[in-house]
C-alpha positions as CSV (number, residue, x, y, z in Angstrom):
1,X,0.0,0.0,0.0
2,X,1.4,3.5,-1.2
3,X,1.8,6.2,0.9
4,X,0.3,9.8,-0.3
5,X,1.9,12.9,0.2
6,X,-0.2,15.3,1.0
7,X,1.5,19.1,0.3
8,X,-0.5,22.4,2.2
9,X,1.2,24.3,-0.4
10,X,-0.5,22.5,-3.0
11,X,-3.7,22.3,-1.7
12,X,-3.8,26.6,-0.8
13,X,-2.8,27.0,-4.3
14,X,-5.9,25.2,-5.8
15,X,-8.0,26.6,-3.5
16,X,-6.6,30.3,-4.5
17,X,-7.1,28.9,-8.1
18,X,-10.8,28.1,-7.8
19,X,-11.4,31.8,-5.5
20,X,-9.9,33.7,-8.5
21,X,-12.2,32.0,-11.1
22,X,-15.0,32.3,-8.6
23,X,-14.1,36.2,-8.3
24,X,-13.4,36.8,-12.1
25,X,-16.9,35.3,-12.7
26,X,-18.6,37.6,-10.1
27,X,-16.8,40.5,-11.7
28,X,-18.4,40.0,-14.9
29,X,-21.8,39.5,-13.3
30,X,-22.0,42.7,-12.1
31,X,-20.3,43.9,-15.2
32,X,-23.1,43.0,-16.9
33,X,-25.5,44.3,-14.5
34,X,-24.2,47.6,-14.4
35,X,-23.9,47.8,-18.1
36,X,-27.9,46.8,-18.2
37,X,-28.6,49.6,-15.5
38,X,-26.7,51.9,-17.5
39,X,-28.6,50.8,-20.4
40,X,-32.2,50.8,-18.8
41,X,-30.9,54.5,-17.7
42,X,-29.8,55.7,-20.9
43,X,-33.3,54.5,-22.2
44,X,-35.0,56.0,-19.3
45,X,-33.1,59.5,-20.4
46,X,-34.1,58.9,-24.2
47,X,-37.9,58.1,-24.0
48,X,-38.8,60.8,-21.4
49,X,-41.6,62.5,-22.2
50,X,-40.1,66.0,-21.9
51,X,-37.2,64.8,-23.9
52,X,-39.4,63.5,-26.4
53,X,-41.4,66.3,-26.9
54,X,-38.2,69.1,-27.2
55,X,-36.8,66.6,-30.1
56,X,-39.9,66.3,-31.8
57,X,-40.2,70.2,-32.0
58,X,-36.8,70.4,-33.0
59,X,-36.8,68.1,-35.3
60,X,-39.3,70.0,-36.8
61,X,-36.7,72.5,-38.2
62,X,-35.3,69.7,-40.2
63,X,-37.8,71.1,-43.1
64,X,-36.5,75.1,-42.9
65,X,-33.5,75.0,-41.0
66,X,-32.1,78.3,-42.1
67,X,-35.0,80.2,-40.2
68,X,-33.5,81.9,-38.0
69,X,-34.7,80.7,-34.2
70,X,-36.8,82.0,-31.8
71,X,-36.2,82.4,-28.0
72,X,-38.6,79.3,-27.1
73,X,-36.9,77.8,-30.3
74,X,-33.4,78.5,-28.4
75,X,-34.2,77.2,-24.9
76,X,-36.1,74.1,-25.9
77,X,-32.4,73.6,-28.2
78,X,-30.3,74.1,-25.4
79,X,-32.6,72.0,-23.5
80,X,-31.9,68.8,-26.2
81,X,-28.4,69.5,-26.5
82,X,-28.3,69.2,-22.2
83,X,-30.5,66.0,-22.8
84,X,-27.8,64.7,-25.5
85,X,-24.8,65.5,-23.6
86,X,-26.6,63.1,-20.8
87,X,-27.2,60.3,-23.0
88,X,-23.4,60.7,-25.0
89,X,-21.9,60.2,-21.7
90,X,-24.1,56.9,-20.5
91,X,-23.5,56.0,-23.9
92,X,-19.4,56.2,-23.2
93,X,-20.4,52.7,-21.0
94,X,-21.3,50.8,-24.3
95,X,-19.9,49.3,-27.3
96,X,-20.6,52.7,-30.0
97,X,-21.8,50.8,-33.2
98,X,-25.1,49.8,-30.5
99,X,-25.3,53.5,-29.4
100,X,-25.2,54.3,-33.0
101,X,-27.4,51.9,-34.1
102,X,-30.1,52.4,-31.7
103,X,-29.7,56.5,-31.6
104,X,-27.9,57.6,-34.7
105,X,-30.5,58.8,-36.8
106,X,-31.7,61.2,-33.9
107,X,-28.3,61.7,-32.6
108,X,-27.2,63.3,-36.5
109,X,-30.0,65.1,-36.4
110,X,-29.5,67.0,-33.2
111,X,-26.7,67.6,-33.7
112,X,-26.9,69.0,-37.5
113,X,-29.7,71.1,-36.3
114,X,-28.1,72.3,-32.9
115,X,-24.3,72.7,-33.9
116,X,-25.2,76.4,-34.5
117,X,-26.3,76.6,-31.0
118,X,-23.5,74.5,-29.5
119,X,-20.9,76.9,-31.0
120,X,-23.0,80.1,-29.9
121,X,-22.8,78.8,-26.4
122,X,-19.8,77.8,-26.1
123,X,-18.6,81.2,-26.5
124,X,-21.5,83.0,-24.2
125,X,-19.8,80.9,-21.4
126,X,-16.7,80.6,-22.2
127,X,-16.1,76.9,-22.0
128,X,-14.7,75.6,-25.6
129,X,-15.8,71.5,-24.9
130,X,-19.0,72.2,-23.5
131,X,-21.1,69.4,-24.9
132,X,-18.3,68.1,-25.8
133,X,-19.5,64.2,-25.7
134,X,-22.6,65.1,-27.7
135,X,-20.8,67.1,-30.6
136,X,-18.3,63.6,-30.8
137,X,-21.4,61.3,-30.7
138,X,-23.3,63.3,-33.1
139,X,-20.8,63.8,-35.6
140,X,-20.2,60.1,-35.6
141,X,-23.4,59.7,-36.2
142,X,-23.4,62.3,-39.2
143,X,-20.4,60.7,-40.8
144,X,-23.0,57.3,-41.3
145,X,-25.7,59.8,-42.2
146,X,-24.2,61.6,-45.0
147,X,-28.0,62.7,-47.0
148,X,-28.4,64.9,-43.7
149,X,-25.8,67.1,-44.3
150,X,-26.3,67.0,-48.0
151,X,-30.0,68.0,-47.3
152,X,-28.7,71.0,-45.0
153,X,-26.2,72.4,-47.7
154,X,-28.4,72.0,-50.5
155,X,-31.7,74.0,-48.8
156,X,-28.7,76.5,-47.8
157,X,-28.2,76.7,-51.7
């Protein structure tokens, strides 16, 4: 009959084995979990009713956007572009071509509609990247939407 060896060292190592794989696994749980909070968030900040409303008058410049804009025209712009900056940054959690595919279309709009505005108050307050996050999102979104800015230069003509 053999003898077996039995080494502490051993056995602590497999045990610090299986609490690292049991602690990697953990860590993407709640990766994931946090990543579908952000998520149910950034949907939260997207289909507000508020929100929803200021977009949908925005986007009603989309037909004359050379107007020039009224004060209520303004605040409810500024109001979206606050909005947007909220969603670009929840949307730094998550892989971009999802952002972009689930928000583009509205994100290139904004953001060809409110650039004008963005630029204007960026020099009222003196604070060059305000928005910052927004202008990135949106022009990434405007680079897989070329037709909007097509659409914008050739009303402008």
């Amino acid at each position: 009959m053999g003898v077996i060896c039995f080494e502490w060292s051993t056995f602590w190592s497999a045990v610090s084995a299986i609490a690292t794989v049991v602690g990697a696994g953990a860590v993407v749980l709640v990766r994931r979990q946090l990543r579908f909070e952000g998520w149910l968030k950034a949907q939260e900040v997207f289909t507000e009713d508020e929100f929803t409303q200021s977009r949908g008058q925005l986007f009603a410049r989309l037909e004359n956007r050379d107007r020039p804009w009224t004060d209520d025209e303004k605040r409810n712009g500024l109001k979206v572009c606050r909005k947007m900056e909220e969603l670009a940054a929840l949307a730094s959690y998550f892989p971009k071509k999802t952002i972009l595919r689930e928000w583009g279309d509205p994100l290139a709009k904004a953001w060809v509609l409110l650039e004008p505005l963005v630029r204007e108050e960026r020099i009222r307050s003196n604070w060059n990247d305000k928005w910052h996050a927004f202008e990135k999102l949106g022009k990434e979104a405007l680079h897989k939407r070329p037709h909007l800015l097509r659409q914008s230069v050739e009303r402008g003509a």
